[in-house]
C-alpha positions in Angstrom: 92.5 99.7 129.4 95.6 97.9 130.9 97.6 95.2 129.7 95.7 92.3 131.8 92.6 93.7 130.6 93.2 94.0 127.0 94.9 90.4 127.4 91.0 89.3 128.6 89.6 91.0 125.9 91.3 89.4 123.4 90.9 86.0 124.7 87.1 86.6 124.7 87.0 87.6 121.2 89.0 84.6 120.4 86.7 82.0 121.7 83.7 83.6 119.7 86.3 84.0 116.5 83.5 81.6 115.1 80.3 83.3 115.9 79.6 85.1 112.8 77.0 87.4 114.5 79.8 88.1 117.3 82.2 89.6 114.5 79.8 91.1 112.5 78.8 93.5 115.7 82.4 94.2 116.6 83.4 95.1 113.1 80.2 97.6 113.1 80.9 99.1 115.9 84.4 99.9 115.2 83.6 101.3 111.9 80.6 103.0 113.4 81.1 106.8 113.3 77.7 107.9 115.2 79.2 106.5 118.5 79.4 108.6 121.6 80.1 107.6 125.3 77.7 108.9 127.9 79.8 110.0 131.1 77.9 110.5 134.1 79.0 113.5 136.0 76.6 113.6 138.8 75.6 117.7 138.6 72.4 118.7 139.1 72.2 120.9 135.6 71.0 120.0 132.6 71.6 122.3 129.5 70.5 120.4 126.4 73.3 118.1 124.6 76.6 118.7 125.6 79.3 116.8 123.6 82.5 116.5 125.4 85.3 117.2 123.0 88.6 115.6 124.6 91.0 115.2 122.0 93.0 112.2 122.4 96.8 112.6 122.4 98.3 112.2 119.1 101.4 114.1 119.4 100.6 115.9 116.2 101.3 119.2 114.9 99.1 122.3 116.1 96.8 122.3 112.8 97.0 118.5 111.9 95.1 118.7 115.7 93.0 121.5 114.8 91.0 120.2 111.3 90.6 117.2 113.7 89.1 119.7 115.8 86.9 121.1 113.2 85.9 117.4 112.2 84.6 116.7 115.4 82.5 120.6 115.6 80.9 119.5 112.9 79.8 116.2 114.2 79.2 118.4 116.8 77.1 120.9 114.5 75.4 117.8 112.6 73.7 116.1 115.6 72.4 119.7 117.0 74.9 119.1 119.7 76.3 122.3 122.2 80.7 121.5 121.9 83.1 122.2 125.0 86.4 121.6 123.9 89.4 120.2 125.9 92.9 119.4 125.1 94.2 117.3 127.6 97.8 116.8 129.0 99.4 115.2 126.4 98.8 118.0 123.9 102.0 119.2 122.0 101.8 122.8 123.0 101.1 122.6 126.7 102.1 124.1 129.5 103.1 122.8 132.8 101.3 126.1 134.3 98.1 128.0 133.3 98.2 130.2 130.0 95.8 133.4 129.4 94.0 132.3 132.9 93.7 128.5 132.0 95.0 125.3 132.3 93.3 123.8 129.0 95.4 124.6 126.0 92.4 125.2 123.3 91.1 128.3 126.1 95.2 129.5 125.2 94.5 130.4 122.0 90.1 130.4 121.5 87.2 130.8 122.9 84.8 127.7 124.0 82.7 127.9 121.3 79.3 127.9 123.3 80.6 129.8 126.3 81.3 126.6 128.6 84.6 125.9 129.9 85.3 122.0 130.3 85.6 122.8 133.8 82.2 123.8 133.9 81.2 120.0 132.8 81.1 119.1 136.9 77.9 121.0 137.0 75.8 119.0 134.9 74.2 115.4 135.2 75.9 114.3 132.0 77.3 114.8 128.7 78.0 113.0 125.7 82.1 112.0 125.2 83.5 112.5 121.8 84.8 109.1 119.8 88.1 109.7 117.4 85.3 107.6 115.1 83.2 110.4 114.9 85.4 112.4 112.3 84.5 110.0 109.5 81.4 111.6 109.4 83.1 114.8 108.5 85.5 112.2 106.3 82.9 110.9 104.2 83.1 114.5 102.7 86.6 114.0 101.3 85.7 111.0 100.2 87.1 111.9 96.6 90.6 112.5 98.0 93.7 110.7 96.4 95.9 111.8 99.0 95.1 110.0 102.2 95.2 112.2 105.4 97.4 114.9 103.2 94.6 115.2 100.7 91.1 117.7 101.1 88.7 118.0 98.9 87.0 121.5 97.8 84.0 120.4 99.4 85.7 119.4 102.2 87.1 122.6 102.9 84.6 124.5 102.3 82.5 123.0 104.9 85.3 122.9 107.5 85.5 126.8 106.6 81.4 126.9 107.4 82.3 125.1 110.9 85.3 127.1 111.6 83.2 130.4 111.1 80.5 129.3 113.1 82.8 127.4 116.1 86.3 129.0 116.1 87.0 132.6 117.9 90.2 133.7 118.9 89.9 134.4 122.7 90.5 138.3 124.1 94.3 137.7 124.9 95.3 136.3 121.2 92.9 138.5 119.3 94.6 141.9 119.8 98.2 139.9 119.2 96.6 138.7 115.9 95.2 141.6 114.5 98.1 144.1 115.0 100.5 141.5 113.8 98.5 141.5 110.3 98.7 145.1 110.3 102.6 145.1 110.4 102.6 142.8 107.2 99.7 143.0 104.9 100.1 146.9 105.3 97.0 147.3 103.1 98.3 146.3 99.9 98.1 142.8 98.3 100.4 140.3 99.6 101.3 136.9 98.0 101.6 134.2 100.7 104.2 131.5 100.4 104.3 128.2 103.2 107.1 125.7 103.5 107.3 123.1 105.3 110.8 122.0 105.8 112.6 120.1 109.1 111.9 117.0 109.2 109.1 116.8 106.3 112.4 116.0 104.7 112.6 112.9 106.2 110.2 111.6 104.0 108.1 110.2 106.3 105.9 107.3 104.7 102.4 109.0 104.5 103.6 111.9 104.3 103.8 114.6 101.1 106.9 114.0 99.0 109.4 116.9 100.1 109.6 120.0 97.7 112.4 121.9 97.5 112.7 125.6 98.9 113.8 126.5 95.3 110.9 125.6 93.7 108.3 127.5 95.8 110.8 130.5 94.9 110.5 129.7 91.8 107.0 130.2 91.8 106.9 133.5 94.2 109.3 134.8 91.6 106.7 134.2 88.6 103.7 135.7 90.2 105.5 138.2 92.2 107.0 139.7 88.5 103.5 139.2 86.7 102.3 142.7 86.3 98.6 141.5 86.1 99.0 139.5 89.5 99.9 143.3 91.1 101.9 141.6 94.3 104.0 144.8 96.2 105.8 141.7 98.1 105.8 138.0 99.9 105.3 136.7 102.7 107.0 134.0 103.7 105.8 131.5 106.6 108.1 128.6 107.3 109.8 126.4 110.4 113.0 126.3 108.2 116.1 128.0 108.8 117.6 127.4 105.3 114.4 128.4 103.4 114.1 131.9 104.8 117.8 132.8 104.0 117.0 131.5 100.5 114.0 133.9 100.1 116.2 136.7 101.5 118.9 136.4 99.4 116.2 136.7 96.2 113.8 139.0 97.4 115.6 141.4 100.0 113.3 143.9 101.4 110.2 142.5 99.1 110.4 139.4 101.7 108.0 139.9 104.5 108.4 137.3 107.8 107.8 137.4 111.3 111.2 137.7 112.8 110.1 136.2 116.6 109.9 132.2 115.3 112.1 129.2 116.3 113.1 127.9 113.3 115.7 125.2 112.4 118.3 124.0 109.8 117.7 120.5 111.0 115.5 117.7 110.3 113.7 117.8 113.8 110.0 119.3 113.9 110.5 123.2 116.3 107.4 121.3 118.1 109.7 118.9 119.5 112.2 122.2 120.4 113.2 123.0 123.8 114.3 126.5 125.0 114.2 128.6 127.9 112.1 130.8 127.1 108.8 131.7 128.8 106.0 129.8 127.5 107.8 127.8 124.8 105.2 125.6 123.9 102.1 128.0 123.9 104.3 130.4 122.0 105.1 127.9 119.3 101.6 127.2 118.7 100.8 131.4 118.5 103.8 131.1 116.2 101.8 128.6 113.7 98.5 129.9 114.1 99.7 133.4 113.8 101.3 132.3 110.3 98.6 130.6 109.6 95.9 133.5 109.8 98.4 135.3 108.1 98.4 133.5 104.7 94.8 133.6 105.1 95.0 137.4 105.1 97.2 137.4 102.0 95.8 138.1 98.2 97.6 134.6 96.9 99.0 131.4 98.1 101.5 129.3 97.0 102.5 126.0 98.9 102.6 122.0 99.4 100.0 120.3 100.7 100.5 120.3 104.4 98.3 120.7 107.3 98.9 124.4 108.0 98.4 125.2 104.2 94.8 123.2 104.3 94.1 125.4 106.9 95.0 128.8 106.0 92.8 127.5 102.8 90.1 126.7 105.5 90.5 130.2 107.1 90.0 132.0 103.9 86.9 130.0 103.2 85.4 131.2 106.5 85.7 134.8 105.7 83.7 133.5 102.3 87.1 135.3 100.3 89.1 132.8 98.1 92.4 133.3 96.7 93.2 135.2 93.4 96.0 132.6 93.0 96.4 129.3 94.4 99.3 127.1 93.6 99.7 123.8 95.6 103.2 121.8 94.8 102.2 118.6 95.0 104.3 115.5 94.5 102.5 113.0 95.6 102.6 111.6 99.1 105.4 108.6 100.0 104.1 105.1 100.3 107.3 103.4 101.2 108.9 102.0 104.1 106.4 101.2 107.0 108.0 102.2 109.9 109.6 105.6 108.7 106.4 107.5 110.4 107.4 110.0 113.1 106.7 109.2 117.0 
């Protein structure tokens, strides 16, 4: 919608700003998560329900994206529907170019999880478009949450682990990658999985979790790593911060376990905003996360802040039906503060 339209639209809601009946229907629709737009795509096919999964840019972070993702499969999953997913060109981690043999950056990483490609959608009369309202279905699930978008509850995860299992398959490029990545550092012997999420999470943002210190997620690695009962050989660390991994070093030496291949930083800029000329930057800083991601999963305990990548390595356990033999979230509180400090 352009400017001259919305400017029409909002006249024509103000001149029935009276009409009670007028404002009750807009307000239901907008809070209406059962929604879907039909798009007409003039193919001859027809293959059941096909809901059209475009995700809508939000310049977010590679997981913060993907349990949106997972929110939608199970609306998706709910309705009986058949998902094809598509990430669209404003998507963090795309390319200019084709990746793994496609031009839609959920195909870089995943397979579509009912074997159609979003290219595919031509063929068929019609499908049914996904609405960003159509998460709150999943939402009502995490109703009991205290932590706005930074907050899941058990139930909540469990069932986006039910969804991921079901929907969510590494494609035939990644999959190798993965696997013999996991080899190199769970080595078959238990492995205590520490996340931190530094750069600019120390900003503060408003929204967002209240910043923890490196030193106390070391603090806590320490403890459970030197607990006899616990039986950790060693940790692995998965973090975008520069400072935090020499910190871990420094403590732990050759007990520390890290992919070496990651852009990290020492300053308070997100690496998803990084440039670099290297080949495939942005695909390769999404592999980066979602490799560390599935490796936490992997590992015997977990100890981090409550951030998107943590939520879903706590997802990806859950799908496996494993759960951790220690958990410890840090967790002070999310900031409520100053308005506009969000980032863009």
């Amino acid at each position: 919608m352009n400017r001259k339209e919305q400017m029409a639209f909002l006249k024509y809601c103000f001149q029935r700003r009276n009409d009670s009946r007028f404002v009750k229907n807009v307000m239901d629709v907008s809070g209406d998560y059962s929604l879907v737009n039909m798009e007409e795509l003039g193919g001859t096919e027809y293959s059941g329900c096909i809901y059209h999964i475009k995700m809508e840019p939000s310049y977010s972070g590679f997981f913060a994206d993907h349990n949106r993702l997972l929110s939608l499969l199970y609306y998706a999953d709910y309705y009986g529907m058949k998902p094809v997913v598509e990430y669209g060109d404003q998507y963090s981690y795309r390319e200019d170019h084709p990746v793994n043999g496609t031009e839609n950056p959920f195909e870089y990483y995943f397979e579509q999880p009912c074997g159609i490609s979003a290219e595919e959608l031509g063929k068929y009369k019609s499908v049914l478009r996904s609405r960003k309202e159509n998460a709150a279905l999943a939402g009502r699930l995490n109703a009991g949450s205290v932590s706005g978008g930074y907050g899941m509850t058990e139930e909540y995860i469990t069932t986006l682990g039910e969804i991921s299992r079901k929907y969510i398959r590494l494609n035939k490029t990644v999959a190798p990658m993965i696997e013999e990545s996991l080899k190199q550092i769970i080595q078959g012997e238990p492995v205590l999985g520490v996340h931190i999420r530094g750069t600019d999470f120390k900003k503060n943002y408003n929204g967002h979790p209240v910043c923890i210190e490196a030193e106390e997620y070391l603090k806590e690695a320490l403890r459970l790593l030197n607990d006899r009962n616990a039986g950790y050989g060693r940790v692995f660390l998965a973090t975008d911060d520069a400072g935090a991994l020499r910190l871990f070093q420094d403590d732990l030496g050759d007990k520390l376990a890290y992919y070496q291949d990651v852009v990290r930083s020492d300053e308070s800029e997100t690496v998803m905003k990084s440039k670099s000329g290297r080949e495939n930057h942005h695909y390769m800083l999404g592999y980066e996360v979602l490799r560390d991601m599935l490796t936490l999963a992997a590992c015997k305990g977990l100890v981090a802040g409550m951030s998107q990548v943590s939520y879903s390595a706590r997802i990806q356990k859950k799908s496996c039906g494993q759960e951790y033999s220690d958990l410890v979230i840090l967790n002070k509180g999310v900031n409520y503060h100053r308005r506009e400090n969000c980032p863009t």
